[in-house]
Wavefront OBJ file of the C-alpha trace (Angstrom):
o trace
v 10.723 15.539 15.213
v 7.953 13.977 13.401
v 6.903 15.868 9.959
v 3.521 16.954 9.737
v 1.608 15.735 6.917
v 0.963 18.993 4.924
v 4.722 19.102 4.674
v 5.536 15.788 3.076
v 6.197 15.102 -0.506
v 3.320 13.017 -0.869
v 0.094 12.392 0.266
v -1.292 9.914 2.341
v -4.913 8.082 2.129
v -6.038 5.485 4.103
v -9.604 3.594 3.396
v -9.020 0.708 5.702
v -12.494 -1.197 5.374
v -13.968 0.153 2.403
v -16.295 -1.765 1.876
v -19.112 -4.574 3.400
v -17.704 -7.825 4.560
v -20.161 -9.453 2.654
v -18.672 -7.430 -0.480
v -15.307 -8.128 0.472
v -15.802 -11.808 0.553
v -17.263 -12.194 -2.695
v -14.015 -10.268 -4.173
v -11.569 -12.235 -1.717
v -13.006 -15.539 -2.916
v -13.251 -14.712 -6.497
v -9.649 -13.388 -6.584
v -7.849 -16.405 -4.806
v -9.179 -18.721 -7.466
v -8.174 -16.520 -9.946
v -4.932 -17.992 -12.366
v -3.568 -14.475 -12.308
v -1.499 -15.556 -8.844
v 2.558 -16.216 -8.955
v 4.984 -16.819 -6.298
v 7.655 -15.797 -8.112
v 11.360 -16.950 -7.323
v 14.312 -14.979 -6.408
v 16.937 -14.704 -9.614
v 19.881 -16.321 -9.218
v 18.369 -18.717 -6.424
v 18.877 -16.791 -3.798
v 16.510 -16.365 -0.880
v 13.766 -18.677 -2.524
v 10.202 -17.946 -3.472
v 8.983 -13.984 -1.790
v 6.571 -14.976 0.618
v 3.304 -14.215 -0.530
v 1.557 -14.115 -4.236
v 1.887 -11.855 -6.283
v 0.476 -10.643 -9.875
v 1.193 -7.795 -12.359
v -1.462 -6.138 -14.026
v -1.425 -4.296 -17.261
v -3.042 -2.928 -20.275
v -3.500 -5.892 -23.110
v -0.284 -4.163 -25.475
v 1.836 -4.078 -22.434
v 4.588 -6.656 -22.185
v 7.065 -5.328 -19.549
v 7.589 -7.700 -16.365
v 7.811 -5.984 -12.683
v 11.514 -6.217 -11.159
v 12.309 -5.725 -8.057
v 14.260 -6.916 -5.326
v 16.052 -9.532 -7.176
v 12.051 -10.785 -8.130
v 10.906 -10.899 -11.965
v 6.874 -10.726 -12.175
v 5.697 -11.721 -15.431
v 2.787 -9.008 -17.480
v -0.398 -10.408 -17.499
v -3.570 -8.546 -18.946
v -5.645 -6.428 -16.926
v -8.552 -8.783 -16.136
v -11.965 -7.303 -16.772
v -12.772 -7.289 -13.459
v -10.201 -4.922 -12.479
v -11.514 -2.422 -14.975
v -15.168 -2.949 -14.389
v -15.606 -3.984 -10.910
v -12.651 -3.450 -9.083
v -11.371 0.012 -9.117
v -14.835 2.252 -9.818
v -15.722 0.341 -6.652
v -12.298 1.251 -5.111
v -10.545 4.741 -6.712
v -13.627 6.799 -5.426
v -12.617 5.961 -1.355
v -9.230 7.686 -2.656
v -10.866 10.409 -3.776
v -9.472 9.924 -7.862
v -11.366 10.141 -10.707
v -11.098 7.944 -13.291
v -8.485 10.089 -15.683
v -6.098 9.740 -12.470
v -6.651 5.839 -12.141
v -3.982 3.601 -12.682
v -3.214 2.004 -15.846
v -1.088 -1.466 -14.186
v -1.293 -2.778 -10.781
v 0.692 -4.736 -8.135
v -1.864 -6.891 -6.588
v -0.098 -8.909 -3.403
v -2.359 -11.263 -1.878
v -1.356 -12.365 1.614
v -2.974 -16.542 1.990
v -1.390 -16.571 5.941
v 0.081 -15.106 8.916
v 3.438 -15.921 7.418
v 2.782 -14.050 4.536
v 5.005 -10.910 4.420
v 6.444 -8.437 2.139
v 9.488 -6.423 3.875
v 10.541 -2.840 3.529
v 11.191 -1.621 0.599
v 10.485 1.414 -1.770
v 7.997 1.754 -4.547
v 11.071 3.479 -6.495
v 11.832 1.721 -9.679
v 12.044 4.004 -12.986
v 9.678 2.383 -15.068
v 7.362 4.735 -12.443
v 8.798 7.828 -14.076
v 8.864 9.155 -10.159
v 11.600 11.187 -11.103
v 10.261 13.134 -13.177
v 6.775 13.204 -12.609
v 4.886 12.528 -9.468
v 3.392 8.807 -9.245
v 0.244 7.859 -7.976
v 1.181 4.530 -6.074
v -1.755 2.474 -4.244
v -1.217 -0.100 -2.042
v -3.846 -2.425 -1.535
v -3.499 -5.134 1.076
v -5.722 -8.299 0.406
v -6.222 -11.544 2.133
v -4.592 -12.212 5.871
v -4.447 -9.457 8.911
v -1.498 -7.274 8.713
v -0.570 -3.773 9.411
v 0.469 -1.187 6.792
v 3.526 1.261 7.855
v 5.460 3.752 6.027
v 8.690 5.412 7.365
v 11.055 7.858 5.656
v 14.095 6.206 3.691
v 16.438 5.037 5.850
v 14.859 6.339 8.914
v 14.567 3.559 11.607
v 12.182 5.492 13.561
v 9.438 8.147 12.448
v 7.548 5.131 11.819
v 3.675 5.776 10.420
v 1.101 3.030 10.893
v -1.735 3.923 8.639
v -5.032 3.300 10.293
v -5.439 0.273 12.770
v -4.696 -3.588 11.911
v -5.912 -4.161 8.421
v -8.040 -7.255 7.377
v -9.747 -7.776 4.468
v -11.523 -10.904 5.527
l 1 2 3 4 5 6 7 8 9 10 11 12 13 14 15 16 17 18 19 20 21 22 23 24 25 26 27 28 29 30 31 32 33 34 35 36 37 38 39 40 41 42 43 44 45 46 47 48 49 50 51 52 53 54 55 56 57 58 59 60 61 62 63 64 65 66 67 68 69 70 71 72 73 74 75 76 77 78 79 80 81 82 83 84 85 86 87 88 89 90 91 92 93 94 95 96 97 98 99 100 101 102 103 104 105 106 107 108 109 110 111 112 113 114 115 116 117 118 119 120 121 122 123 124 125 126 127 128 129 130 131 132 133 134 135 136 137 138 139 140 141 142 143 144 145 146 147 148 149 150 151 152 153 154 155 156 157 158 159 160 161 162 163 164 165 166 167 168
């Protein structure tokens, strides 16, 4: 049986298209010529590059990289824009104020259709999950794809959150 929302340990927002296509352009095309970018390898050589790019965003004192998944992602400051622009335009679709917006960010940017980032939990410690709950936001940006969640584990119970995303 599939859980009903109100009875998961989490919450679930979706805000597909947020904003104009116009808007979104201007951010799209600003971001991709940003230097903040990496395609980051693999440790140990295995598996190559992750397919797509990838950057870490924190606050200016912070100097802690982003593992995962055999992947090291390097700290790099919290552009202005992210503070300025970016999320007051953003948090407010996800209903948070600003004393609940993040403080670092996983932006992925997806340049293709063979772009890809694979299953995986948002679980590592440095999120204090255990603890505390975490806010996590995904935000998809760059080529079409579709955003699913399932339960850990589970191979069905799948959840597609709102229709084929693009953000271009």
């Amino acid at each position: 049986p599939t859980k009903d929302d109100r009875d998961l340990p989490f919450r679930i927002r979706a805000a597909p298209r947020p904003f104009t296509v116009s808007y979104t352009q201007s951010v799209l095309a600003s971001l991709a010529q940003s230097q903040i970018w990496e395609r980051p390898q693999r440790e140990g050589g295995k598996g190559g590059a992750i397919p797509r790019d990838t950057a870490w965003l924190v606050p200016k004192d912070c100097k802690c990289a982003y593992c995962y998944g055999g992947v090291r992602v390097r700290p790099r400051p919290m552009p202005w824009w992210m503070d300025n622009v970016l999320l007051p335009d953003l948090m407010p679709q996800f209903g948070l104020i600003q004393s609940e917006w993040p403080d670092c960010c996983n932006l992925n940017f997806y340049r293709g259709p063979t772009d890809s980032v694979a299953w995986h939990s948002d679980d590592e410690g440095m999120f204090g999950h255990l603890l505390n709950p975490a806010c996590i936001l995904s935000i998809s940006l760059g080529a079409t794809r579709q955003f699913q969640m399932r339960f850990e584990g589970a191979r069905s119970e799948e959840r597609r959150v709102g229709k084929e995303c693009r953000s271009r």
